[in-house]
C-alpha positions, 0 to 999 in steps of 0.5 A: 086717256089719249086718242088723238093722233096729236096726244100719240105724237107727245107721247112718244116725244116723252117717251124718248126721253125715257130712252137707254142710249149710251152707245148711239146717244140716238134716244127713240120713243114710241106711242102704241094705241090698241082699239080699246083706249089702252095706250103704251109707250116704249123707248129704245134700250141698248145693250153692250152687245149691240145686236140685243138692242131693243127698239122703241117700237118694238119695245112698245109692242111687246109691254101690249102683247105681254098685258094680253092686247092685240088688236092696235088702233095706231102707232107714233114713233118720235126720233131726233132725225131731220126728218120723220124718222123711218122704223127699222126692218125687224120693227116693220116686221113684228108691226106686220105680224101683229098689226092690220096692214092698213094701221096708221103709223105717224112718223116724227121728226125732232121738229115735229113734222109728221108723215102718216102711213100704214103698215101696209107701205112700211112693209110691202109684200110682207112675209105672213105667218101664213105663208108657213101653212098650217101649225104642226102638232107637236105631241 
């Protein structure tokens, strides 16, 4: 079981190969750890229709979500970019909805240079559910 933030870096190295680029040929891997140990991985997949894209990091997120953990300890993402590779703003977004705002995420470079931040500056001032205010009832 990987819990090293170096073992997270590998992991969404190889988890970029893994990636369905055909349009951008832009291959993009992540590595998602919950508290727990549990680790899931996810690459980016495109679509035709360019807007049904899927990031990696989303794409990551959802497999945890969809197995029933919510509760993230860190997060790697690995693109082919000069420098570390920067998430887009709906990734950003979902990470705020379901991470703590100080999870680490570790940014990564095809060279392998790294920069560490957390959701909290990826996403300043983020939008919160509870800015909705309370649920409403639907029956």
């Amino acid at each position: 079981m990987a819990t090293s933030n170096l073992d997270l870096v590998q992991l969404a190295k190889q988890a970029s190969q893994r990636a369905y680029v055909p349009y951008s040929g832009f291959p993009v891997g992540a590595a998602l750890l919950t508290r727990s140990g549990q680790i899931f991985e996810g690459c980016n997949i495109e679509n035709a229709s360019l807007g049904l894209t899927n990031c990696a990091e989303r794409t990551a997120i959802f497999k945890a979500i969809s197995e029933g953990y919510r509760d993230f300890a860190g997060l790697a993402i690995y693109g082919q970019t000069d420098r570390p590779i920067s998430p887009c703003g709906a990734c950003r977004q979902v990470m705020a909805e379901f991470f703590d705002l100080a999870c680490p995420v570790t940014l990564i470079a095809k060279d392998g240079a790294t920069v560490e931040m957390t959701v909290g500056e990826l996403l300043p001032y983020s939008f919160q559910g509870r800015e909705l205010g309370p649920a409403k009832d639907l029956d």
